[in-house]
C-alpha positions, 0 to 999 in steps of 0.5 A: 685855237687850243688844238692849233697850238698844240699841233704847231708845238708837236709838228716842231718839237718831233723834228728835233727828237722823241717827243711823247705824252706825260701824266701831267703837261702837254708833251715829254721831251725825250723822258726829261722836259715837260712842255705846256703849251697855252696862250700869253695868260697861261700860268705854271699852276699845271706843272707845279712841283714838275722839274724840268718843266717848260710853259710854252706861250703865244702871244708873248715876244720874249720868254723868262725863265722856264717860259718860252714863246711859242714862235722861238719852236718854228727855229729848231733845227730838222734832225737828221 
């Protein structure tokens, strides 16, 4: 499951823009945004002290702040 979630988030996050791999988190969002990516359990204990960090969880419905449902990526917008 761990590899699915990643490869979605990726496959999502490099339609919109650059998108690289950080010392810390799962993906880097053009050298600002941190993105971790996990289940509905999944803490910000990975990306503490990070500015700009985004925890992004399946299995959730609704997000807060800094934390986003994985679902939310699959209507981002194809850059062109």
């Amino acid at each position: 499951m761990h590899t699915i979630r990643e490869t979605f988030v990726m496959n999502a996050l490099s339609r919109s823009g650059h998108v690289s791999t950080p010392l810390k988190g799962d993906f880097m969002i053009g050298e600002k945004f941190v993105i971790e990516v996990g289940g509905a359990n999944k803490t910000f204990h990975q990306l503490s002290g990070m500015p700009n960090a985004i925890l992004v969880k399946e299995g959730i419905s609704r997000g807060s702040t800094g934390v986003l449902p994985m679902w939310i990526l699959g209507l981002l917008k194809t850059k062109r």
